[in-house]
C-alpha positions as CSV (number, residue, x, y, z in Angstrom):
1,X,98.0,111.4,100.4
2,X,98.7,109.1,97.8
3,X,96.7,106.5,95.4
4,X,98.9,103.2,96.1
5,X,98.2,99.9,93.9
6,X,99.0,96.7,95.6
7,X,99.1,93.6,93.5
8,X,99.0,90.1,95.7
9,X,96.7,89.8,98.6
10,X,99.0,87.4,100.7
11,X,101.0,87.7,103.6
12,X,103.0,91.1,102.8
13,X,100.2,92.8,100.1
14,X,97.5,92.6,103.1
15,X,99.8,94.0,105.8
16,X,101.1,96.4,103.1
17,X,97.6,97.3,102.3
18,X,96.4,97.8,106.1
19,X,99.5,100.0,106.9
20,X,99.1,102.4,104.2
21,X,95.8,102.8,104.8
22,X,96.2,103.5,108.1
23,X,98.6,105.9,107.3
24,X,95.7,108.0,105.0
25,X,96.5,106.5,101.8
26,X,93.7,105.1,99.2
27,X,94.9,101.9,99.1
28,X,93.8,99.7,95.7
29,X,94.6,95.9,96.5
30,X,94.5,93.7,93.6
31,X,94.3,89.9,93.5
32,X,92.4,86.9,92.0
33,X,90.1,86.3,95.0
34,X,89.2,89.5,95.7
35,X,89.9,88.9,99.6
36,X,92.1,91.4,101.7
37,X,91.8,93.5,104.7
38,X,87.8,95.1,105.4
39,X,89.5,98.8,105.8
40,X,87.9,102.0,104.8
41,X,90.6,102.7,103.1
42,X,91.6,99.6,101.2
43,X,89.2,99.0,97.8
44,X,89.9,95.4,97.3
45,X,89.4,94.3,93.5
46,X,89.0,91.0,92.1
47,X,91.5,90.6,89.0
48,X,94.1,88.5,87.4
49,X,97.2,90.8,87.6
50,X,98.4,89.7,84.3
51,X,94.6,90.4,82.7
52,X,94.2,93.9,80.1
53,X,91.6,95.4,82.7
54,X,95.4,96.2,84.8
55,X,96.2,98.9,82.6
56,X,93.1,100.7,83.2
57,X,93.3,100.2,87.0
58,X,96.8,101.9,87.2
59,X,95.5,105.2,85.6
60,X,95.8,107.4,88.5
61,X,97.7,105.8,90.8
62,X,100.7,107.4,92.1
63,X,102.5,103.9,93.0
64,X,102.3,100.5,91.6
65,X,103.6,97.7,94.4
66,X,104.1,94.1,92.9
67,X,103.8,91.7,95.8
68,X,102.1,88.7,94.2
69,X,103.6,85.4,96.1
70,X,103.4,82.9,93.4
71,X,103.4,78.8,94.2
72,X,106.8,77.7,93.2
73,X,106.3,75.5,90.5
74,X,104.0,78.2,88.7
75,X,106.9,80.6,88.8
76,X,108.6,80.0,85.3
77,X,105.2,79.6,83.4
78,X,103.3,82.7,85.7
79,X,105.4,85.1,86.4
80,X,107.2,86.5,82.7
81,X,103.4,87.3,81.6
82,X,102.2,89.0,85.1
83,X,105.4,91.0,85.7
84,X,105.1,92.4,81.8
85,X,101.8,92.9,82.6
86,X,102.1,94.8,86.0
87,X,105.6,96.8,84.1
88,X,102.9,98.1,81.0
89,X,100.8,99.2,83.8
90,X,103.8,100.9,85.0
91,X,104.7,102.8,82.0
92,X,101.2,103.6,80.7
93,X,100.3,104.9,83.9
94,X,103.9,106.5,84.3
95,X,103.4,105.7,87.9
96,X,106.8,103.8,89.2
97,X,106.4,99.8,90.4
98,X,108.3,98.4,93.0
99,X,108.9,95.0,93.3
100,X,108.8,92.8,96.8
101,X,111.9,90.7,96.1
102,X,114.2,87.9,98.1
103,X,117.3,86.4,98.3
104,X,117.5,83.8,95.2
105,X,119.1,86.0,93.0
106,X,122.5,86.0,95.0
107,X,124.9,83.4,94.8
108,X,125.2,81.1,97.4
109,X,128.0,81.2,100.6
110,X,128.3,85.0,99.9
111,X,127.0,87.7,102.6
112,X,124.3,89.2,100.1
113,X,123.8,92.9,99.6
114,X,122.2,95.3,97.1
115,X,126.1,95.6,96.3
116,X,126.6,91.8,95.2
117,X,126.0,90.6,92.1
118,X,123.6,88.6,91.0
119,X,124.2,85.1,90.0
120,X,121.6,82.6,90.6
121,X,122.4,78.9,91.3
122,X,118.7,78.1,90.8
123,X,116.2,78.4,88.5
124,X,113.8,79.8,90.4
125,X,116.6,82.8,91.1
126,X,116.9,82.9,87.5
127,X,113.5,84.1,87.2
128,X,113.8,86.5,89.9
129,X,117.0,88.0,88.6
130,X,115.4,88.4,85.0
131,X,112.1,90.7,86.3
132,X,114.8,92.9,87.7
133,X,116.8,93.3,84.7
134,X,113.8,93.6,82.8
135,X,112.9,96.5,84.8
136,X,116.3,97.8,85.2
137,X,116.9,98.1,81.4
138,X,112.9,99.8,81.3
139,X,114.0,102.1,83.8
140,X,117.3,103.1,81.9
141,X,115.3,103.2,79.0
142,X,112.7,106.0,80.4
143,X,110.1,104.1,80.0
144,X,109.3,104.0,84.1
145,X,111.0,104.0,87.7
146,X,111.3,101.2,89.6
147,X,113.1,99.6,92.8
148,X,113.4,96.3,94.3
149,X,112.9,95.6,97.9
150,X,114.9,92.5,98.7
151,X,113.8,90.1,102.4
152,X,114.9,87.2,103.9
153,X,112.4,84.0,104.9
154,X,109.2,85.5,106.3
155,X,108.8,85.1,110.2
156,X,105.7,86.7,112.4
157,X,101.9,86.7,113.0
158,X,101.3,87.1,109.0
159,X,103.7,84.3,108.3
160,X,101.2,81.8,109.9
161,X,98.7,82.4,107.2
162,X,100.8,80.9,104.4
163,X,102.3,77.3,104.8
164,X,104.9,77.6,102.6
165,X,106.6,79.9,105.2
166,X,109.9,77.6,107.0
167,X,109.4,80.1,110.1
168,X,105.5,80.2,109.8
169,X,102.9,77.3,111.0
170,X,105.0,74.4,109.6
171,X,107.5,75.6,112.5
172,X,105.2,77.2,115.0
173,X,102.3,74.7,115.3
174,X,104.2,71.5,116.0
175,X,106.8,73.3,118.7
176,X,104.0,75.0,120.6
177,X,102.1,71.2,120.5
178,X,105.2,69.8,122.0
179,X,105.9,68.1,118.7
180,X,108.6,67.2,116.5
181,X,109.1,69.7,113.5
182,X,110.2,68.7,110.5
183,X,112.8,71.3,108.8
184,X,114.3,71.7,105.0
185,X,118.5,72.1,105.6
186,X,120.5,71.6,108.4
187,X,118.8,72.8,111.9
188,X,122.0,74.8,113.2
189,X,122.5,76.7,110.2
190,X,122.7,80.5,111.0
191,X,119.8,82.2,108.9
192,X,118.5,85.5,108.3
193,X,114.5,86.2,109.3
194,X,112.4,88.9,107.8
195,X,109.5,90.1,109.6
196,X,106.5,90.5,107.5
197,X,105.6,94.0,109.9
198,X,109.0,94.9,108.7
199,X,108.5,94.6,105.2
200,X,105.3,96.3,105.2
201,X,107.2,99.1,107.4
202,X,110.0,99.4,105.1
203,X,108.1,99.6,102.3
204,X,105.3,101.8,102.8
205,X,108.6,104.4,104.2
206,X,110.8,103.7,100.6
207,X,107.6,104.0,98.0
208,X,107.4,107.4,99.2
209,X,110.5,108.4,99.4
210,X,111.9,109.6,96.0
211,X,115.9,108.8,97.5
212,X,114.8,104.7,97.2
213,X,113.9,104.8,93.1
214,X,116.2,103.6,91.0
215,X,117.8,100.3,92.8
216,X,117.3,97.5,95.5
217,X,117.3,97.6,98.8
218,X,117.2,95.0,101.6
219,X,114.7,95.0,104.1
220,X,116.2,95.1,108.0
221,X,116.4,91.9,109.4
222,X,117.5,91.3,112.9
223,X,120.5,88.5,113.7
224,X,120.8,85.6,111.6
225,X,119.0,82.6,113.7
226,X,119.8,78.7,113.0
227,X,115.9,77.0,112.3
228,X,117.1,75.3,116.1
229,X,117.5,78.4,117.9
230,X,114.2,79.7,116.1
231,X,112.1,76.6,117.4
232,X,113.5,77.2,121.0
233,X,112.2,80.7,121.1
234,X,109.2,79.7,120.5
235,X,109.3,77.4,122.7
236,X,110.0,79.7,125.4
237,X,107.5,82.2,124.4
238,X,104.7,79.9,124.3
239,X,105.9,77.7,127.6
240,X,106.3,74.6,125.3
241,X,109.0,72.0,126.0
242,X,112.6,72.0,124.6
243,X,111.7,71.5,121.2
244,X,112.4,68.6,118.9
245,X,113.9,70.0,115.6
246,X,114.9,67.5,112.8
247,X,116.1,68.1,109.1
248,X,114.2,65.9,106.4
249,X,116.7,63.7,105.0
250,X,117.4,64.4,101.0
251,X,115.8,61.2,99.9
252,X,112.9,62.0,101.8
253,X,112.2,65.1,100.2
254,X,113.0,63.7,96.6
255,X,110.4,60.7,97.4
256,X,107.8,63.2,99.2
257,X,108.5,65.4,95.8
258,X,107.6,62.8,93.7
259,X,103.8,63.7,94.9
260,X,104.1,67.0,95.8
261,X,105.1,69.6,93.1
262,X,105.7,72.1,95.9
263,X,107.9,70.0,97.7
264,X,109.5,69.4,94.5
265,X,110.4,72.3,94.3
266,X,112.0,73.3,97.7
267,X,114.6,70.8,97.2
268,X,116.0,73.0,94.6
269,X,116.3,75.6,97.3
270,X,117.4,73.7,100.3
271,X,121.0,75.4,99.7
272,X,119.8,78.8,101.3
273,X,119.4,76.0,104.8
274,X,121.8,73.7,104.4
275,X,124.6,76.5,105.4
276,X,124.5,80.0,106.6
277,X,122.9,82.0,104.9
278,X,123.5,86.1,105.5
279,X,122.6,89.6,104.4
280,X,123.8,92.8,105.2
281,X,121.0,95.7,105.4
282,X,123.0,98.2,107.2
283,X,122.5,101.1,104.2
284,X,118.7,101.3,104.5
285,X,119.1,101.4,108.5
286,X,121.8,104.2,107.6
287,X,119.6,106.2,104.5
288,X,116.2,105.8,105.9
289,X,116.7,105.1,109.6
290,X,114.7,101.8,109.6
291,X,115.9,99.0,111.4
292,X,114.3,95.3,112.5
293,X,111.5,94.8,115.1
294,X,113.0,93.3,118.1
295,X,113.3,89.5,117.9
296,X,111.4,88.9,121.2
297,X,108.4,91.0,120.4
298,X,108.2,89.4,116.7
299,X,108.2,86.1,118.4
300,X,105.9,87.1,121.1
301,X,103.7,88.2,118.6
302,X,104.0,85.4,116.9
303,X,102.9,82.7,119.5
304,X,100.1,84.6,120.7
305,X,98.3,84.9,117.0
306,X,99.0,81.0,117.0
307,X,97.8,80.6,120.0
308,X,94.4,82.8,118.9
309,X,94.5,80.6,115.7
310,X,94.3,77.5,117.7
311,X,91.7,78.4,119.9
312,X,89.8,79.9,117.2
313,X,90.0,76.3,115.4
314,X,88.1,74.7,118.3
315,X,85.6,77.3,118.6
């Protein structure tokens, strides 16, 4: 069994953390709060990734995982220090680091692959795409081994505990109350989903497996899905009405921005909505045998934590 340290507590680091230690793993999970799954096997540790004590806490691990989920306008200020940080630990430690990756690195109106080029048309991308050259030219360097792990918008039970998911609460709540739902993009836009079981899944499987250093890989996702066609299967699911699914007009988000440096911030990303947006993860089905959950458990699953979330809210 291995030594595995997880840095970011969120969505994907907890249900990373959970499944490896399930699987016999020591599991060291790493983030500011300290919070994280109560598991035997998870030893949950209160520290600033990008703080000196990170070097010492990587001696003897046998994997390094970055999945810190930064807010988006913290990303060009937050993220150079942390992932130098988390790469020293790397290399000191000589254990590899993988990195939980998405999308903004890829040009846009392109199907996106490991194979494609990057070529961001934001600058949040542009962040993204320098951490992996920084660790690509590491890795050709010697210095340490590293892979990326590329997903799509996050969609499933874990996805309700953030906001800033499209396909999490900001979706699911409002359908399931019969609501109108408010989307970034156009509605009927065909859009790749990533479960947040599958990313855990694919990458406990690729951090052990010594054919996945070296390069990125895409998580599985199942068939792209317009925001629309999402909201009515939840609907279904959750014996809710046809659901009411309308895209916020560009002025509104630029006004709402104007408070709201989150918001702010999505505009810049509304591209990956406002047409289809489409990946191909065929070669990790075909190298590691992995492919997605089905789409009507995930969204099964999905309503039914909502629906324990709500009734644990009027408890």
């Amino acid at each position: 069994m291995s030594t595995v340290l997880i840095a970011g507590a969120g969505p994907i680091g907890s249900t990373l953390s959970r499944r490896m230690a399930a699987d016999g793993h020591d599991v060291v999970l790493v983030s500011r709060s300290g919070r994280g799954p109560a598991h035997p096997g998870v030893r949950r540790v209160a520290l600033d990734a990008g703080a000196p004590d990170m070097l010492e806490l990587a001696q003897g691990c046998d994997v390094l995982v970055n999945a810190i989920n930064l807010p988006y306008h913290r990303w060009a200020i937050d993220w150079p220090p942390l992932h130098r940080n988390l790469m020293l630990a790397a290399e000191r430690s000589g254990a590899p680091l993988a990195l939980i990756g998405n999308f903004y690195t890829y040009p846009a109106d392109v199907v996106m692959s490991p194979d494609v080029a990057m070529d961001p048309p934001t600058r949040k991308g542009a962040v993204r795409a320098r951490m992996w050259e920084e660790l690509l030219a590491a890795q050709a360097a010697g210095r340490l081994r590293t892979m990326e792990l590329r997903a799509s918008d996050y969609i499933g039970p874990a996805a309700l505990e953030t906001e800033n998911a499209h396909g999490g609460r900001r979706l699911v709540e409002p359908v399931l109350a019969g609501r109108r739902a408010w989307v970034v993009g156009n509605p009927d836009a065909p859009h790749m989903w990533t479960s947040v079981d599958d990313i855990a899944r694919t990458a406990a499987t690729l951090v052990l497996d010594d054919r996945a250093w070296g390069r990125a890989w895409h998580v599985p996702n199942a068939e792209p899905r317009s925001i629309r066609q999402l909201a009515a299967d939840v609907a279904r699911a959750g014996g809710a009405p046809e659901p009411r699914v309308s895209g916020y007009p560009r002025w509104m988000l630029s006004m709402m921005g104007l408070a709201d440096a989150r918001l702010r911030e999505v505009l810049e990303m509304r591209y990956q909505f406002d047409r289809p947006f489409l990946s191909d993860d065929s070669e990790t089905t075909a190298v590691f045998g992995l492919t997605a959950t089905p789409w009507q458990q995930t969204i099964e699953e999905t309503v039914a934590a909502a629906r324990r979330d709500a009734a644990k809210a009027l408890a």
